[in-house]
TORLOVO-705384 format. One line per 10 residues: number of its first residue (from 1); their letters; for each residue x, y, z of N, C-alpha, C. Coordinates in nm, 4 decimals. Layout:
N
NUM = a = X,Y,Z,X,Y,Z,X,Y,Z ~ ...
This chain:
177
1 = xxxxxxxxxx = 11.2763,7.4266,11.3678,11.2048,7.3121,11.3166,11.2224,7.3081,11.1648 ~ 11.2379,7.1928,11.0936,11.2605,7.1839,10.9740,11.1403,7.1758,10.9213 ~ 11.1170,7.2400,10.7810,11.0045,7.3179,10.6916,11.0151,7.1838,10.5789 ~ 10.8525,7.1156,10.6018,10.7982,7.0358,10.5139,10.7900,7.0748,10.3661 ~ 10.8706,7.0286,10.3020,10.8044,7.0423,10.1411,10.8024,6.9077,10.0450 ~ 10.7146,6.8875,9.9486,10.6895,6.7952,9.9272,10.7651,6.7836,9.7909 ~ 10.8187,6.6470,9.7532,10.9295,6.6466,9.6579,10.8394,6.6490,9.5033 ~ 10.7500,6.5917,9.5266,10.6421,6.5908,9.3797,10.6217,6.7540,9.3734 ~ 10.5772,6.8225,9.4811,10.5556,6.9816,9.4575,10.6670,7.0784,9.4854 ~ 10.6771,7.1493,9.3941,10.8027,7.2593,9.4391,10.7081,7.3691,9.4617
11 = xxxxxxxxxx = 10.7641,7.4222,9.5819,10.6721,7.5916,9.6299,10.7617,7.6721,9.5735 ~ 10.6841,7.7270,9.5547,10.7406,7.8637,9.4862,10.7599,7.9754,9.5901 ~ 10.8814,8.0398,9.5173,10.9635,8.1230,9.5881,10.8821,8.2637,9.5761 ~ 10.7946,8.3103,9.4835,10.7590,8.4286,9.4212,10.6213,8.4130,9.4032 ~ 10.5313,8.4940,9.4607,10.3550,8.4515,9.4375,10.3162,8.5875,9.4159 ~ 10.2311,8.5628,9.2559,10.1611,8.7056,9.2493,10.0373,8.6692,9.2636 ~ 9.9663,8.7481,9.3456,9.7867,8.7241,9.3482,9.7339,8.8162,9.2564 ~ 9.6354,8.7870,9.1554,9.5623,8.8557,9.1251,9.4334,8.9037,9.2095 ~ 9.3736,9.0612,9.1185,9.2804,9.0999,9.2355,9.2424,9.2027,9.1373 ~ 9.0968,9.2650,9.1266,9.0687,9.3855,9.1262,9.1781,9.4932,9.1023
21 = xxxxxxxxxx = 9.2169,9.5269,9.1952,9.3247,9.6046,9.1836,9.3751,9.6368,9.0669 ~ 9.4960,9.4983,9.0504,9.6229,9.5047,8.9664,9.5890,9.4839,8.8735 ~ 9.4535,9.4308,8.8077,9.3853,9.3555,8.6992,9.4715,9.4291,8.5499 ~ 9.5029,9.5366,8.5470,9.5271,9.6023,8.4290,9.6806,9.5865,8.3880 ~ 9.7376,9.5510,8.5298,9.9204,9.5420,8.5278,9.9365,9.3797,8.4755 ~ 9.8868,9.3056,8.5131,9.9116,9.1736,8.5359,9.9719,9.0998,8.4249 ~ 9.9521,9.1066,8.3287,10.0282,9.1091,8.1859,10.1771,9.1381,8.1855 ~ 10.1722,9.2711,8.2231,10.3689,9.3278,8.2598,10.4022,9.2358,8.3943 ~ 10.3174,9.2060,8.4709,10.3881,9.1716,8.6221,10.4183,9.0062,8.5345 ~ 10.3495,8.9292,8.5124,10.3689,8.7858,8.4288,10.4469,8.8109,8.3642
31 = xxxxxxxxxx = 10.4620,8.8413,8.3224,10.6113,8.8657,8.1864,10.7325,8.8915,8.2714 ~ 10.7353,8.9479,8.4437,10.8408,8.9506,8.5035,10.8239,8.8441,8.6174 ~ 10.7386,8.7332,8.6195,10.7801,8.6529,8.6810,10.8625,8.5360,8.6199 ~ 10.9662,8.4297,8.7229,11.0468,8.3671,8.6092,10.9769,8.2211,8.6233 ~ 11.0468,8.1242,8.5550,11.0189,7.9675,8.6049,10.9988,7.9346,8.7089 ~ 10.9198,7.8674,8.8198,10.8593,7.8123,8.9117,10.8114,7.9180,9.0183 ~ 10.7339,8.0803,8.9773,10.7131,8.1084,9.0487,10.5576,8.1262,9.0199 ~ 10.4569,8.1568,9.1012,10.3485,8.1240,9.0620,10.1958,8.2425,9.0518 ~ 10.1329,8.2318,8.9846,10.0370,8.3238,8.9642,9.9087,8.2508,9.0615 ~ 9.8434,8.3235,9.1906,9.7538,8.2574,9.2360,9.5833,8.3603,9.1820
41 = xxxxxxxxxx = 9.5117,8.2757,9.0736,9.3965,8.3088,9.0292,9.3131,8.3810,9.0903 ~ 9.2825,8.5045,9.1770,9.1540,8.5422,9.2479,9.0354,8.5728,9.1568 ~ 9.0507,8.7142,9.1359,8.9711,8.7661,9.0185,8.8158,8.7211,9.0859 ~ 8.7413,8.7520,9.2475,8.6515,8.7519,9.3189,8.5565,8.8614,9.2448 ~ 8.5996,8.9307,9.2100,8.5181,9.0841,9.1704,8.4406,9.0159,9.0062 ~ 8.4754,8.9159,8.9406,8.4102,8.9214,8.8263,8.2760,8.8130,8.8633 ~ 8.1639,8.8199,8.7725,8.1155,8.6830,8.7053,8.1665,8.5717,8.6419 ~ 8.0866,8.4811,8.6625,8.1571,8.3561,8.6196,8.2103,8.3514,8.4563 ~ 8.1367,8.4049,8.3590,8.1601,8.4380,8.2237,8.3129,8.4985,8.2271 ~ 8.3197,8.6437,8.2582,8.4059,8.6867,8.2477,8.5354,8.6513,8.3336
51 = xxxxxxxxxx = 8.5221,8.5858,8.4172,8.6245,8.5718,8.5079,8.7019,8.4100,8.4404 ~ 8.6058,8.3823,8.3323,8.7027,8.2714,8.2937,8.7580,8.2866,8.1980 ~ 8.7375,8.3875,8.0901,8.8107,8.4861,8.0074,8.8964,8.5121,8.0296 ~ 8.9293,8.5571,8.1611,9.0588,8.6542,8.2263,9.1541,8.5305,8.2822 ~ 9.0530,8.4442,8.3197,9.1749,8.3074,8.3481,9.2101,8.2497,8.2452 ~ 9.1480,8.1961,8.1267,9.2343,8.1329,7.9921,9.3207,8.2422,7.9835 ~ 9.3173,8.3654,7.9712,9.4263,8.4347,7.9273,9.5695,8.4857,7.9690 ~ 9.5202,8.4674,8.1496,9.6398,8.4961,8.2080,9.6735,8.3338,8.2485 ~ 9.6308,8.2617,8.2697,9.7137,8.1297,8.2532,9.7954,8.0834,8.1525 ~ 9.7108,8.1382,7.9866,9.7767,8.0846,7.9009,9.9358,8.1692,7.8768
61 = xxxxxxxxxx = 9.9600,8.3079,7.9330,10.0945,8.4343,7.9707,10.1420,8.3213,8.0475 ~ 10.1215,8.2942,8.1652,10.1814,8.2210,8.2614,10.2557,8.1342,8.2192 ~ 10.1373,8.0379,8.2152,10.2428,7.9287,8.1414,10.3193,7.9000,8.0367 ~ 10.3063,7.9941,7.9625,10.4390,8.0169,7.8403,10.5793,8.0185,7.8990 ~ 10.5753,8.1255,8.0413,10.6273,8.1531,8.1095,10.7114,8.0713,8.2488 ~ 10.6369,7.9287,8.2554,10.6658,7.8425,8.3621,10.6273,7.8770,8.4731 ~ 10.5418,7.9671,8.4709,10.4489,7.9942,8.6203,10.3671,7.9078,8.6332 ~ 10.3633,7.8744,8.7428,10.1958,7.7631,8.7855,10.1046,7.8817,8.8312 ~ 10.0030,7.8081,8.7957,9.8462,7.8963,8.7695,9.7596,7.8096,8.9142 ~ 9.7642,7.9128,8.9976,9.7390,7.8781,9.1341,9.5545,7.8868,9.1264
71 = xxxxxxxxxx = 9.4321,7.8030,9.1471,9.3470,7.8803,9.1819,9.3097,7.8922,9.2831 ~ 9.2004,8.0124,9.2706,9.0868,8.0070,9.4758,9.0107,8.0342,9.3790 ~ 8.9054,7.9321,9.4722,8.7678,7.9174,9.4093,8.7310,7.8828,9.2569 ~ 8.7995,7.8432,9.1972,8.8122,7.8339,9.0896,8.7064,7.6636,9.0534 ~ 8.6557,7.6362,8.9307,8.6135,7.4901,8.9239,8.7283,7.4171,8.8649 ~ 8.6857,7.2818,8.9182,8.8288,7.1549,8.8928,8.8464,7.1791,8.7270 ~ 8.7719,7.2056,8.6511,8.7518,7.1729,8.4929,8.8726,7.3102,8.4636 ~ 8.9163,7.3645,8.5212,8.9508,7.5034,8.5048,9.1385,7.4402,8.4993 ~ 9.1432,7.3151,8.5078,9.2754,7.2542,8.5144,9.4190,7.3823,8.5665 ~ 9.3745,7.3861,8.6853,9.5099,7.4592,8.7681,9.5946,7.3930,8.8059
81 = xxxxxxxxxx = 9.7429,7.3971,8.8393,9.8280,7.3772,8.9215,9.8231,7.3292,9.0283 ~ 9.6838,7.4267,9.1440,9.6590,7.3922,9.2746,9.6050,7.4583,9.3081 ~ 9.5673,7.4408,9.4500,9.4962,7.5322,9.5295,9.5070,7.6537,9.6218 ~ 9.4558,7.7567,9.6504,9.4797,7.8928,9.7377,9.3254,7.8767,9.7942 ~ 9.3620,7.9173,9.9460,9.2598,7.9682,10.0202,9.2929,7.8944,10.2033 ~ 9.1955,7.9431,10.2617,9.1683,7.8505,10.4085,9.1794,7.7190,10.3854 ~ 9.2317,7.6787,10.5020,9.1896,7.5229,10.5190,9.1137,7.4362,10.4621 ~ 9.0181,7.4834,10.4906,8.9126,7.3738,10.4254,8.8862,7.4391,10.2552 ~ 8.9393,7.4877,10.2542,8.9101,7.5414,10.0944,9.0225,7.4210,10.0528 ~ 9.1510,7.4490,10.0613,9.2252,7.3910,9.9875,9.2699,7.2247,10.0459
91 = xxxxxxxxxx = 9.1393,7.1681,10.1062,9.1437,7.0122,10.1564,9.0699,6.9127,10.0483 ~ 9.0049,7.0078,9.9639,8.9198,6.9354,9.8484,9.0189,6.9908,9.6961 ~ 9.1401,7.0042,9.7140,9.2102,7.0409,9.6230,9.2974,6.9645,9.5778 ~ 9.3430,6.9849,9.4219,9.4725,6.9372,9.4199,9.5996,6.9751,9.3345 ~ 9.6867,6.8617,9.3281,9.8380,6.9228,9.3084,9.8752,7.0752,9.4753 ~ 9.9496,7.1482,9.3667,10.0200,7.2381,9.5027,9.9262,7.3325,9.5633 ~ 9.8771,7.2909,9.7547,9.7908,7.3532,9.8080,9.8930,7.4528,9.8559 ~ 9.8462,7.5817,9.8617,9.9025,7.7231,9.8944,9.7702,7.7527,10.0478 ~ 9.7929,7.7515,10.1520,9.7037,7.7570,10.2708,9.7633,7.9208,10.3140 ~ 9.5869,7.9906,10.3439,9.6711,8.1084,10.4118,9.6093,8.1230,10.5333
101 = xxxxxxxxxx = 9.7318,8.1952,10.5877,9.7430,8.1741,10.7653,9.7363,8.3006,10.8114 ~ 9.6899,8.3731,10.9227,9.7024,8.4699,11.0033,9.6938,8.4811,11.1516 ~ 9.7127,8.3548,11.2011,9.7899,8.3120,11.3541,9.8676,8.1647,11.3488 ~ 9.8825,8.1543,11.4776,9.9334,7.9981,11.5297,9.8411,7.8802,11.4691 ~ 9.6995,7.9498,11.5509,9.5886,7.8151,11.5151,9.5818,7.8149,11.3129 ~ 9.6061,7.8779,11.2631,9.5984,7.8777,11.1101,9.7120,7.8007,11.0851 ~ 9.7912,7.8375,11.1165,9.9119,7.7549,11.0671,9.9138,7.6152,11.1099 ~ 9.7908,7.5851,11.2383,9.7941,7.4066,11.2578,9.6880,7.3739,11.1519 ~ 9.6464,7.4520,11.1433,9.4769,7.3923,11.0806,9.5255,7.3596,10.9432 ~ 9.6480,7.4709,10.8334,9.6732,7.4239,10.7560,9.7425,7.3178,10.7262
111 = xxxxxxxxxx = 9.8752,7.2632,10.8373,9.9752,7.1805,10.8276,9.8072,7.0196,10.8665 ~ 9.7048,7.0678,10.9463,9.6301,6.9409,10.9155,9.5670,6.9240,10.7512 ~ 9.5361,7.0311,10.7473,9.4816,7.0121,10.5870,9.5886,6.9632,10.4660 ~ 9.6867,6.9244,10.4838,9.8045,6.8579,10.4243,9.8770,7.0043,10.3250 ~ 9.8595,7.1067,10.3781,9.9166,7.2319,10.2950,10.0630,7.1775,10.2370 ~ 10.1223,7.2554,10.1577,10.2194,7.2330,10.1141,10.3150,7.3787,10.1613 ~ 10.2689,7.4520,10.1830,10.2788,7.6036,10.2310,10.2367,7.6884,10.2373 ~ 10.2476,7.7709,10.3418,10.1249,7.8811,10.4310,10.2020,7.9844,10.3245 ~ 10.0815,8.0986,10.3186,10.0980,8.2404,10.3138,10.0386,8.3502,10.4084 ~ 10.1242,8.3719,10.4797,10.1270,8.3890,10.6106,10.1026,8.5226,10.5994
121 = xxxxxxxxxx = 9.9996,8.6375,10.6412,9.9662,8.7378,10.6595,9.9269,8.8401,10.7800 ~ 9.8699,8.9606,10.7891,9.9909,9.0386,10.6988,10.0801,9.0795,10.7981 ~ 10.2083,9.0884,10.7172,10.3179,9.1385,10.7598,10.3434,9.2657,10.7883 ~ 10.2898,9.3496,10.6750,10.2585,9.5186,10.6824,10.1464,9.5726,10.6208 ~ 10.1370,9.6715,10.6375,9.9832,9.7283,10.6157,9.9612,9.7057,10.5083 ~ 9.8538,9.7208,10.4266,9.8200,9.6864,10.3000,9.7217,9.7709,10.1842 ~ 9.6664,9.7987,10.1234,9.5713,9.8985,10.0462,9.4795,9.7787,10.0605 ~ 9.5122,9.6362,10.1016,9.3465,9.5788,10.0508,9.2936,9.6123,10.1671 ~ 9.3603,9.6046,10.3121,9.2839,9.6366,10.4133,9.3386,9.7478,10.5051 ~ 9.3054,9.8616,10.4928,9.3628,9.9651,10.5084,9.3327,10.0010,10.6605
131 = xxxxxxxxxx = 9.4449,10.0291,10.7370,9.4241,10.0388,10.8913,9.3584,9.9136,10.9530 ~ 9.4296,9.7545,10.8985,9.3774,9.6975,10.9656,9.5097,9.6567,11.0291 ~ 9.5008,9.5788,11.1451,9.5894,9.4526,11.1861,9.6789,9.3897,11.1365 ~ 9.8185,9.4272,11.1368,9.9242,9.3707,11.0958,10.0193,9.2612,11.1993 ~ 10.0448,9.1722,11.1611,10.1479,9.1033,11.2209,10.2757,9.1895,11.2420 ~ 10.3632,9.2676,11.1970,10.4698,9.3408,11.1770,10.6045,9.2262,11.1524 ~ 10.7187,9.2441,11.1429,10.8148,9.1489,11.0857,10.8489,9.0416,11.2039 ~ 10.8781,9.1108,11.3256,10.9258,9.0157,11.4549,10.7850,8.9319,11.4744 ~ 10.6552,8.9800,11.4955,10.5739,8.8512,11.5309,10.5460,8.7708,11.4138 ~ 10.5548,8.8050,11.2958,10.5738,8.7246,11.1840,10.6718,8.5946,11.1640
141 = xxxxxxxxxx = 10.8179,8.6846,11.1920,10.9355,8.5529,11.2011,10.8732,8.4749,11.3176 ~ 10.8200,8.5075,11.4258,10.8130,8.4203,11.5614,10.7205,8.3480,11.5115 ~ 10.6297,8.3547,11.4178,10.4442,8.2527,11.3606,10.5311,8.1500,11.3144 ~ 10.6724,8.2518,11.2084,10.6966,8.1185,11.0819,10.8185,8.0367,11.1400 ~ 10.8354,8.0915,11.2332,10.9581,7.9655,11.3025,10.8438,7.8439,11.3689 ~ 10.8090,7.8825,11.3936,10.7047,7.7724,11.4632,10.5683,7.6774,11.3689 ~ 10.6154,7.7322,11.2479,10.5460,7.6636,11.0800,10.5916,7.5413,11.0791 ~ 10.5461,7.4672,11.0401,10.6167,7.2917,11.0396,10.5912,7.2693,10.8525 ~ 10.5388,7.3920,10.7682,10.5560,7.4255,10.6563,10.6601,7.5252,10.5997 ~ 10.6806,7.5599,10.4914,10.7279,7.6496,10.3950,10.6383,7.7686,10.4392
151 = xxxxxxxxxx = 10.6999,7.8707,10.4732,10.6094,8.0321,10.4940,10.6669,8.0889,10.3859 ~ 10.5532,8.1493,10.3238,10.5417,8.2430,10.2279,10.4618,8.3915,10.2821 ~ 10.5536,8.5042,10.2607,10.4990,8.6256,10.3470,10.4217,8.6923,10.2313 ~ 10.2963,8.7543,10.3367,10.2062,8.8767,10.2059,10.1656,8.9962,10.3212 ~ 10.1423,9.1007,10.2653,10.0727,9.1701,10.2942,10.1773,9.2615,10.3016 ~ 10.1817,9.3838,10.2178,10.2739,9.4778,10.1839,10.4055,9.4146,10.1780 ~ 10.4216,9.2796,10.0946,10.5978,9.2817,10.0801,10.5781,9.3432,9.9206 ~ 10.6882,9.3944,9.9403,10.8073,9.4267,9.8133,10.9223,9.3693,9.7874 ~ 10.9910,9.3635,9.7412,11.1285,9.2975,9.7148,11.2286,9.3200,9.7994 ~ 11.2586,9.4274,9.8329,11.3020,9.4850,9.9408,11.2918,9.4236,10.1087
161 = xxxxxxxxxx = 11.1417,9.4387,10.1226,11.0703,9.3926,10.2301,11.1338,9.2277,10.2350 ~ 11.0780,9.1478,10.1102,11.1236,9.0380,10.1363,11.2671,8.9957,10.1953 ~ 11.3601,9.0104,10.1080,11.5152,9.0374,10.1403,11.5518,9.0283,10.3124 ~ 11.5087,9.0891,10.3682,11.5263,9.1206,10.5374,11.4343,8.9734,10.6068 ~ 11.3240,8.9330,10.5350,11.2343,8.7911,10.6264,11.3549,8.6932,10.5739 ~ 11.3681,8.5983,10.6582,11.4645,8.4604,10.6149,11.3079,8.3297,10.6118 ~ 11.2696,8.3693,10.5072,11.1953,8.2752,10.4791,11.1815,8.2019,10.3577 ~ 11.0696,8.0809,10.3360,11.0742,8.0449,10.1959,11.0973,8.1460,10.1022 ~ 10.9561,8.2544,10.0662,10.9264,8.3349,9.9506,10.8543,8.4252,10.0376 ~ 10.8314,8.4989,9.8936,10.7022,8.6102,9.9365,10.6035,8.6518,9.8295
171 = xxxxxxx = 10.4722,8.6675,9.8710,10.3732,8.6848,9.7465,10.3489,8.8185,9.7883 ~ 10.2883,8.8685,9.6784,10.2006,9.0329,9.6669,10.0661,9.0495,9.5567 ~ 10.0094,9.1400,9.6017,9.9135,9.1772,9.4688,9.9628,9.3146,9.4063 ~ 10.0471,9.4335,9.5225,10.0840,9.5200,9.4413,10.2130,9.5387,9.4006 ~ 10.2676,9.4548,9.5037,10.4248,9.4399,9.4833,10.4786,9.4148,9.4064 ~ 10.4139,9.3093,9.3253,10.4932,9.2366,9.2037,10.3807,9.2840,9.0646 ~ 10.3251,9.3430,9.1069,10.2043,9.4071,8.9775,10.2704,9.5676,8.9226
């Protein structure tokens, strides 16, 4: 099936999520992402004060850089790129919606929410959720052949990892941090 993308939005090939985690790398990881690949905003772990600190600053790296500054949860005044999250998160969004998926029914629910492309999870195990439920690579390709979007893979890719999926892209929080 041929993979919807929308000509006003280009998806990006390369998605770094911020998180807790990587919070301290993210500076070096931005500086190695190139033109049109994109930084998606989490940063769940702060207050509202500080968490918008950390977004003027890594948006303003970004976009020096030609990364789009993806948010979740973020407020409209916060002028992002677009949206990250579930369905209905990213149906009250705008510019480039990033929808994330972890079955069949996710991947309809997003292609209804007018996604622009799933990030399709997880592929391999992960440190955010440790011993949980992985898709593994074969039921993964079998979700994203049957995507009527752009799949973007997460959950333990590396560069490496990516290389072997024949898909759009691939995002990480530690991979690319």
């Amino acid at each position: 099936m041929r993979k919807r993308q929308t000509i006003a939005k280009r998806v990006p090939r390369r998605v770094l999520l911020s998180d807790a985690r990587n919070d301290a790398g993210l500076e070096r990881a931005i500086a190695r992402l190139g033109h049109g690949d994109a930084l998606v905003f989490r940063h769940y772990h702060l207050d509202r004060a500080p968490r918008r600190t950390r977004f003027v600053t890594l948006a303003r790296l970004a976009r020096r850089r030609g990364v789009m500054v993806i948010g979740a949860r973020v407020p409209r005044m916060w002028h992002v790129d677009g949206v990250y999250g579930g369905a209905r998160e990213i149906m009250a969004g705008s510019g480039l919606r990033l929808a994330t998926a972890h079955s069949l029914q996710e991947i309809a629910a997003a292609a209804r929410a007018m996604a622009d492309a799933i990030l399709l999870s997880p592929v391999y195990p992960t440190r955010s959720h440790p011993g949980g439920k992985v898709l593994g690579p074969v039921r993964f390709l079998m979700l994203a052949r049957l995507s009527p979007l752009p799949v973007i893979a997460l959950g333990g890719m590396t560069r490496a990892r990516a290389a072997h999926l024949p898909v759009h892209g691939w995002a990480a929080i530690d991979g690319l941090a």
